[in-house]
N, C-alpha and C positions, 0 to 999 in steps of 0.2 A: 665371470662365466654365468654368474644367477642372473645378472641383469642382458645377457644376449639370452640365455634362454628363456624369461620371461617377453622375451622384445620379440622372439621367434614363435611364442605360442598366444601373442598377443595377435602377431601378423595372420598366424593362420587362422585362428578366430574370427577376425574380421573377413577373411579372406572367405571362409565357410559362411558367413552371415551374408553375403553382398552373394554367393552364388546361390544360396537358398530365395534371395530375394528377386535373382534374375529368371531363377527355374520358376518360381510362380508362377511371372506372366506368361511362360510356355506352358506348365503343366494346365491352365485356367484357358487358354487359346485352346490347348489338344481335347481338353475336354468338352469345352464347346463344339471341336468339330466332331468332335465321337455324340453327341447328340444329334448332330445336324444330321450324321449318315445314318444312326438309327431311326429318325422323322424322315430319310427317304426311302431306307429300308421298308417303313409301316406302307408309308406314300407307294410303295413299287406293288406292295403285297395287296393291298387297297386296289390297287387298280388290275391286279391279275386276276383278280378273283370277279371285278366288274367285266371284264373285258370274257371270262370262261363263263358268265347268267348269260353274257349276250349271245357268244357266240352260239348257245342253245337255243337264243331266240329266232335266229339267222335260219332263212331257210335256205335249202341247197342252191347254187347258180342255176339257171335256166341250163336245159341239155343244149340252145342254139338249134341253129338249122338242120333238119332231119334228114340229112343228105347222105345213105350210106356210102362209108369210106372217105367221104368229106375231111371227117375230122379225124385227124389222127394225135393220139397220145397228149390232149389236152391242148394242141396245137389246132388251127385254124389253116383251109388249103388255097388255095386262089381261088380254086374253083367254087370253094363255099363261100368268099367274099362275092366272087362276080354271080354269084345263083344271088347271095343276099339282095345287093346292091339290085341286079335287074328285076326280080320280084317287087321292089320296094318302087322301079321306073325312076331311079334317082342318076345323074348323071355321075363321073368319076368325083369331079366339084363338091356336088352337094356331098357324094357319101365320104370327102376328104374333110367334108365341115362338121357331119356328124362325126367323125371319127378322129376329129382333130388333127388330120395331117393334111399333107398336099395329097394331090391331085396325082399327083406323079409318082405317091409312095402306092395309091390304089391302085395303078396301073402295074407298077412294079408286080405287088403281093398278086393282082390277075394270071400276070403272066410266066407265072410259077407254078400254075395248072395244077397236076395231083400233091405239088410238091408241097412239104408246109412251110407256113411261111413263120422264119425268126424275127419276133418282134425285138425292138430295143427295150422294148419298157413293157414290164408289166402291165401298167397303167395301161398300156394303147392292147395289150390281146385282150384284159380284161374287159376294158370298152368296146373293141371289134365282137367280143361273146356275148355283149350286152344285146349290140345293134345286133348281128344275126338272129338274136332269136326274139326281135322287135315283128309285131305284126305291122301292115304296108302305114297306116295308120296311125298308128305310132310312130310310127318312127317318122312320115311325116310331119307329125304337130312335133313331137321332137327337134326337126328342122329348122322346121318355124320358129320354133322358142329360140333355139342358138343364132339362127341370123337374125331376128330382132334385137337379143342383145350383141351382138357384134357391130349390128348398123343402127 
């Protein structure tokens, strides 16, 4: 019996030593990645705090085209694309080049009159508020800039 019970507190001995040696390389991995999330934690807070100096530095978006009832609820109307666009003397084309769509999406958003128009993308109302509230001038050399680097 003395020799199974030392043969049994030998086994588990060894047994406790080979898992203290396998937990290591977990415990030494976990702790690595619990570094890594606190250097993105700093990384996130870093850059929250750059992106709130800027956004003080930002000044408000242009109001866009002065067209009362035009615009509604931060939305853009057809009727204030097609006043933009024929103010500017820009054909449907050009003002689809400025505004990075077809031709046929301007036509569309026209003829949706008081209605406003749902962009898909932010991106493109954010740009249509750009161009509406571009002077003729601008927004021609504008033009010019995009279809030179297109062609």
């Amino acid at each position: 019996m003395a020799l199974k019970d030392e043969l049994k507190k030998l086994i588990i001995t060894e047994a406790r030593r080979e898992i203290r040696s396998e937990l290591q390389s977990v415990k030494s991995m976990n702790n690595r990645q619990k570094k890594h999330i606190a250097n993105l934690r700093r990384q996130i807070d870093a850059l929250e705090k750059r992106m709130k100096a800027l956004e003080k530095r930002v000044p408000e978006e242009p109001a866009g085209l002065e067209v009362p009832g035009e615009e509604v609820g931060g939305w853009l109307t057809g009727n204030g694309v097609k006043a933009a666009r024929e103010r500017f003397g820009f054909s449907r084309a050009q003002m689809g080049t400025l505004a990075g769509v077809s031709d046929q999406s301007i036509l569309n958003w026209e003829n949706r009159g008081r209605k406003k128009i749902e962009f898909r993308s932010a991106e493109t109302l954010a740009r249509m508020k750009a161009i509406v509230a571009l002077g003729k001038r601008e927004a021609q050399s504008e033009l010019e800039r995009m279809e030179a680097a297109q062609g």
